[in-house]
N, C-alpha and C positions, 0 to 999 in steps of 0.2 A: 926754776927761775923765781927768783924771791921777790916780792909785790914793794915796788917804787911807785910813789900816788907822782911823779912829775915823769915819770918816764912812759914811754911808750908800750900798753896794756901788753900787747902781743897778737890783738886782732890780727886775722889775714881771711883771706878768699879762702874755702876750705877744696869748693866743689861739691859739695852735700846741699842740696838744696834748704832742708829744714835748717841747717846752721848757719848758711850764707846768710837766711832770711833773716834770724836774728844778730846775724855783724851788721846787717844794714841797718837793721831797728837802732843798734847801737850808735852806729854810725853816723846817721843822720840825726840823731839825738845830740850827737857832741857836735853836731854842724862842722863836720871832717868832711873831707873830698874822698879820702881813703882808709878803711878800717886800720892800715898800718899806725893810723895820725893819731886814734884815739889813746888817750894816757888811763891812768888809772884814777887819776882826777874827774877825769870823763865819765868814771863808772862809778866812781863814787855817785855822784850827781845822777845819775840813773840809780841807784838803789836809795839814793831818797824818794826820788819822785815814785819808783815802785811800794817804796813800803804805806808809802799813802795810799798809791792809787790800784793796791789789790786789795784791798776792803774798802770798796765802793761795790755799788752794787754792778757796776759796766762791768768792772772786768771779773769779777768773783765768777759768773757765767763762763766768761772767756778760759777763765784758769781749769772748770773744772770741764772741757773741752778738749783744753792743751795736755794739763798733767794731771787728770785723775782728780785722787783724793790731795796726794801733799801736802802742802800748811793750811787750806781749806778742811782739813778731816776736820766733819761735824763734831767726834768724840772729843777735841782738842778744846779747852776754855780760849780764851780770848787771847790773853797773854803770852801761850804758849804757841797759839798759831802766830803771832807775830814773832816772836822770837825764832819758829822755824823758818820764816819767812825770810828773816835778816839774813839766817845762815848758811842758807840758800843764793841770797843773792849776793853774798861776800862770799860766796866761793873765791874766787879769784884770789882774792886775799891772802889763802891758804897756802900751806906749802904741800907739797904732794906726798901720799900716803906710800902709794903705790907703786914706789921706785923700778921696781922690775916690769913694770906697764906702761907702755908707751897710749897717749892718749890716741880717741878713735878720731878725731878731728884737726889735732896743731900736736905740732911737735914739741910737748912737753910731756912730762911722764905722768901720766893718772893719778887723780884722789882718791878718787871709790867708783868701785863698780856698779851701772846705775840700770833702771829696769824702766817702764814706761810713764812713774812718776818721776821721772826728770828730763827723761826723751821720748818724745810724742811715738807712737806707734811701734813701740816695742813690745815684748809678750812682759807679764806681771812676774813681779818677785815669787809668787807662788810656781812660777809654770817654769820646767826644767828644759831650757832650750840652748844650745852650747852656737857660740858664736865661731867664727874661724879660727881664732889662736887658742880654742878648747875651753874657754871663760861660758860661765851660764850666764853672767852680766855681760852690759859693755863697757870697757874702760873708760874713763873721760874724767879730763883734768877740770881743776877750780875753773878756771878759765872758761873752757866747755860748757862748765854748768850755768854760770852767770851769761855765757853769751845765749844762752837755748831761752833765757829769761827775755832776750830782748825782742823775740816775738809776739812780745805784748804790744811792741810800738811799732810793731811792722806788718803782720798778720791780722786782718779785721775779721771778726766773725763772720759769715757769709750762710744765710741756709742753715743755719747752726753746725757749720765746718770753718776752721781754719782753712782761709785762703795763701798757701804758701805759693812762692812766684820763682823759676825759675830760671835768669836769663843769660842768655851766650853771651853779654855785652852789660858787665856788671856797672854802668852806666844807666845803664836805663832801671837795672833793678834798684839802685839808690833812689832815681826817679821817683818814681813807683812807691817805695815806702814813703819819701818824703810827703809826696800827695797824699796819700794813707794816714802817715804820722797827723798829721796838722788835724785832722777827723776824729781819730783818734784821743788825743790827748783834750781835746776840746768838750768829748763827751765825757773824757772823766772829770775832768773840771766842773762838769753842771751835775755831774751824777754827786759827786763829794757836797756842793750844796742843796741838793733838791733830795739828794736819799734815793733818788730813781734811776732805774736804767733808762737809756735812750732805743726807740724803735729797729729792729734790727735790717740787716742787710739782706738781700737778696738778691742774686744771678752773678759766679762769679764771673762768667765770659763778659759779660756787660761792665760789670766793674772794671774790669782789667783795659776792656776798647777804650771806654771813658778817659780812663787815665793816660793811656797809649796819648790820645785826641786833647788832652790838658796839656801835654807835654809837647804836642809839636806845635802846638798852640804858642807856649812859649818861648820855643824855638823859635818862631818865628819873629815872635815881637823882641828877644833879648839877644839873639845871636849869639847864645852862649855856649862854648864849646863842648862843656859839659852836657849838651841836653845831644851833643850827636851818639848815635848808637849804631851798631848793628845785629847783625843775629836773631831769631827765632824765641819765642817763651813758650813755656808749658806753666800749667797749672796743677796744684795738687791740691787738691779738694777734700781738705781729710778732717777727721775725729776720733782723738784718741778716749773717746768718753769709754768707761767701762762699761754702758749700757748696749754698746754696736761700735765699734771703731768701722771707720768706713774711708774710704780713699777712691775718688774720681778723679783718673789724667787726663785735663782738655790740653791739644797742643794747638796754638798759633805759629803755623810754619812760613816762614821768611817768605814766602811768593804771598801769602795773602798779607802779612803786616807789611809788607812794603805797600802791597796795593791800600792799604789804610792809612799809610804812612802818608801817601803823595797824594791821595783824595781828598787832604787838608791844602793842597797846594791853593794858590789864587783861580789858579787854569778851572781846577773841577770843587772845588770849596761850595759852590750855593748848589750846583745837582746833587753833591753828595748829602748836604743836610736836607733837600726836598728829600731827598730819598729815604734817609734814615729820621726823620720827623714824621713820615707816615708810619710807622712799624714800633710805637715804643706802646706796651701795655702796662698794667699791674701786673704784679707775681702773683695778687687773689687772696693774699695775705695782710687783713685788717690792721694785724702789729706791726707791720714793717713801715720801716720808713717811706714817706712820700715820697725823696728825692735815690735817695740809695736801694727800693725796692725795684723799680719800676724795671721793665727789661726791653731791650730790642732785640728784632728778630734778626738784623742786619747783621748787628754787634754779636751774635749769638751765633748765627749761621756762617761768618766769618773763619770758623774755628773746623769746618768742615771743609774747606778750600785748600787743595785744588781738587780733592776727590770728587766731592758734589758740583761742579764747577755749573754742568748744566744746568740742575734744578736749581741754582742762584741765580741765572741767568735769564730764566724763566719767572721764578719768580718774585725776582726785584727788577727787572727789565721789562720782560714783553708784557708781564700780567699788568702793572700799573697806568701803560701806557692806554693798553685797553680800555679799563675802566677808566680813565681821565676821559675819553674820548666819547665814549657811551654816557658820561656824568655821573657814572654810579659812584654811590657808597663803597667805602670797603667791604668786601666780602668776607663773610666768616667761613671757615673750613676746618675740618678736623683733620689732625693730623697726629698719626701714633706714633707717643716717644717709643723709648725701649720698655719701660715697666709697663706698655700695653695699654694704656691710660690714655683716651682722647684725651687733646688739647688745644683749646678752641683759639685759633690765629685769624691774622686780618689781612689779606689779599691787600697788598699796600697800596692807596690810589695818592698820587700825586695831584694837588690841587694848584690852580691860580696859572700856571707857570707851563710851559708849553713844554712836550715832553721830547722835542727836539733835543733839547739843555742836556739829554741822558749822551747822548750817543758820545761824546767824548769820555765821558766817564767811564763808560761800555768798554772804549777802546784802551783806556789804561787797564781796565781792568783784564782783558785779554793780554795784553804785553805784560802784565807783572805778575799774573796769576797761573793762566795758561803759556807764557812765551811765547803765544803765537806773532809770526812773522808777520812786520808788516805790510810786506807785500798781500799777504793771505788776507788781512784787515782790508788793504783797500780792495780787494777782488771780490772781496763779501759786501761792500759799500757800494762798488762799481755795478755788481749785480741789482742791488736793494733799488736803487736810483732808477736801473732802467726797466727794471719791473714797475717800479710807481709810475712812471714813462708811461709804460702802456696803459696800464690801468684811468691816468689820467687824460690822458689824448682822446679817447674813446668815450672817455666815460663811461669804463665798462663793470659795473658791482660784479659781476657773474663771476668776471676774473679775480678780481677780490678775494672773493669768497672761497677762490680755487686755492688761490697763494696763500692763506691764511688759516685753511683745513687741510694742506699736504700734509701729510706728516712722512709716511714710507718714502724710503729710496726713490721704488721705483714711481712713484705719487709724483714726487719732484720729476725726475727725470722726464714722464709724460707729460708735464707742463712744460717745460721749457722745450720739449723738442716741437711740440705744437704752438707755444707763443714764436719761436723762432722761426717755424713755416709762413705765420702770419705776416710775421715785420719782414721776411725775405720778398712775399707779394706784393710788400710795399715799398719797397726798396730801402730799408733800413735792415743794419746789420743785427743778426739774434742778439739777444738777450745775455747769451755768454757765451764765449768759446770755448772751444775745444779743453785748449789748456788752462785756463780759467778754472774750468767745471774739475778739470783734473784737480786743479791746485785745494781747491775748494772743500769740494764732497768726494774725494777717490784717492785712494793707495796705489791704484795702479791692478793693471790683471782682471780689472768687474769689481774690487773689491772697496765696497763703500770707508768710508772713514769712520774711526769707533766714536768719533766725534760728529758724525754726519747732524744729527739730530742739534746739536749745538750752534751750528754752522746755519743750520734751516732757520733756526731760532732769532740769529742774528740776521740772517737778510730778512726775516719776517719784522723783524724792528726796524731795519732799517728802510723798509715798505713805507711802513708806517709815518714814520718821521718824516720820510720824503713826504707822503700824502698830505700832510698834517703841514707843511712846509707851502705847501700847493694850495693849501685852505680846500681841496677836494672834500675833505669830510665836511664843509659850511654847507655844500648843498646837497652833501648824499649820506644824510646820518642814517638813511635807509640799510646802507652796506653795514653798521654794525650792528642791526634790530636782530639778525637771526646768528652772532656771532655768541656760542656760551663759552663761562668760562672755565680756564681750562682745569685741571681737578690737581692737586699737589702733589708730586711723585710721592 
């Protein structure tokens, strides 16, 4: 295909994540809705703004991150690294060498066979490694090469890795970059006057919720059809540096970014920022940016849903409520990532605001995350209510203390078949029925639910709440002196 600057470049969707990433850098550069729209005028105007803005000192970093040595090689004079640089990013321009090679990304025939200085994460010109159609390189047309450039507008540095994004619903990845872009391009512009790079990035799961939460932000306020999406993101967390190339896949799977998605709703908007306003730290890192370092444990932990469902449940729900209640501080606790490494976190205490506020939240988060039915929600609410019941009527701490320190099967099951003897002597019906307790805590046969503990969790909040609702804890702050807290899975 012979290069027309008015006609349409040839961008498209590839399906490759690292290449998608930079159609969108592209993409949204030319302020297109869709990579088809972008011309060759389009990219012209992107290898202006690139041949400035890869000798600043922002992206020179970036670059030897992405592609190695390339038109960065130190040995290179000045002159010469810019001249590689132009012809590099006028690939596109070119007519194809390598007529018998069909390109590894669009359907045009190849330039040259390229190695990991012009595709992140490939092995080196040195190292003999044969790809499927029996090539040591990989094919990839002008086209290819210039689009792999526009990861410069789409991909921020993060952690000192390229954050590439890959998402089911290439709507939301335009998104995404567009938010990026604007950051982006802003800090080359101060870097080309000031001579200096800008502080860098830190936590790509955070960076990614952020934007998620910018975006339905303005969905809400624009109505625009453009910002609706669907589908699931993953993250690739990579570095193609010659000193460790390294790659981390975080995945955000469709049951937890929906539960993110609708927690910007009006309904749970002010619990969801109580919640996630208690949990944001430093990354610990002096050089990072004030605003783009800082990380949440929400936003963070979100990426572990629906596997870890309990221990979220646990500890953005029942642990907060606690400590609101008792007045304490956040708690510090250690908890070991994977490389083995304490890491010192904050037991999240929600302040000012009455920890009732959660329990909707709680229950979206069960239907979008777990699917639990909401019949099994209100069965867990129905129980919560009339445990506080008792607890309140009586005025009894002891009992408190029981429903609050259950943890085992059969711990629960002894209480409640003993709170239900009591309220039968009084002529009120137990506590829960038959089929209730089935629906609840049981499979059926004696055999507890693999969720049992989850389910405890949740009517132990929703204890809570009810109590809390009763103003019970105003005269018996006595009931949480001997309650500790509880330790991180």
């Amino acid at each position: 295909m012979s290069y027309k600057r008015d006609a349409p470049a040839g961008l498209c969707w590839t399906g490759h994540p690292l290449m998608d990433m930079g159609v969108a850098g592209l993409t949204v550069f030319a302020k297109k809705r869709n990579p088809e729209d972008v011309t060759g005028a389009d990219l012209e105007g992107f290898v202006e703004w690139a041949e400035k803005a890869y000798f600043t000192k922002e992206m020179t970093g970036w670059i030897a991150v992405a592609f190695t040595s390339n038109f960065i090689n130190p040995s290179f004079e000045a002159t010469k690294k810019r001249e590689v640089a132009k012809s590099i990013l006028e690939s596109f321009k070119n007519s194809a060498t390598l007529e018998a090679l069909q390109c590894t990304y669009f359907q045009l025939p190849a330039q040259q066979l390229v190695a990991r200085d012009f595709v992140p994460m490939l092995m080196g010109r040195e190292t003999t490694n044969f790809f499927p159609d029996g090539q040591p390189q990989l094919p990839v047309s002008g086209l290819g090469i210039t689009a792999l450039q526009g990861l410069s507008l789409a991909s921020p540095l993060v952690g000192g890795r390229l954050m590439i994004v890959a998402a089911d619903d290439h709507k939301l990845l335009l998104n995404i970059v567009r938010g990026w872009q604007s950051e982006i391009r802003k800090r080359v512009q101060l870097s080309e006057t000031s001579g200096e790079k800008a502080p860098g990035w830190s936590g790509p799961r955070t960076r990614l919720i952020e934007q998620i939460i910018n975006i339905e932000e303005l969905r809400d306020r624009n109505q625009d059809p453009d910002l609706e999406y669907t589908g699931s993101v993953t993250i690739y967390h990579a570095s193609n540096s010659g000193q460790g190339p390294e790659l981390t896949v975080y995945t955000l799977e469709l049951p937890a970014l929906s539960f993110v998605r609708k927690a910007q709703g009006i309904k749970y908007r002010e619990a969801w920022n109580r919640l996630v306003s208690s949990v944001w730290r430093e990354a610990g890192n002096k050089d990072k940016d004030p605003v783009f370092a800082r990380l949440n444990d929400v936003y963070e932990d979100v990426f572990d849903l629906p596997q870890d469902s309990a221990r979220f449940v646990r500890r953005f729900f029942l642990r907060p409520v606690v400590a609101q209640l008792k007045g304490a501080k956040p708690v510090e606790t250690k908890k070991k990532t994977k490389k083995s490494k304490d890491k010192t976190t904050a037991t999240p205490a929600i302040s000012a605001s009455p920890p009732v506020a959660l329990w909707g939240l709680l229950e979206l988060f069960l239907k979008e995350v777990l699917g639990m039915e909401q019949s099994r929600i209100q069965a867990i609410r129905t129980l919560g209510d009339r445990l506080a019941s008792a607890v309140s009527d009586d005025n009894d701490r002891r009992l408190f203390q029981r429903i609050y320190t259950a943890r085992k099967p059969f711990e629960v099951r002894q209480l409640l078949i003993q709170m239900g003897m009591r309220r039968l002597k009084k002529g009120i019906e137990p506590a829960v029925r038959f089929d209730e307790f089935l629906g609840i805590f049981e499979e059926g046969d004696e055999l507890a639910r693999a969720d049992f503990g989850l389910a405890w969790d949740l009517t132990r909040i929703r204890v809570i709440e009810a109590l809390f609702d009763a103003k019970w804890f105003d005269s018996n702050k006595e009931a949480l002196e001997d309650i500790k807290e509880e330790e991180e899975d």
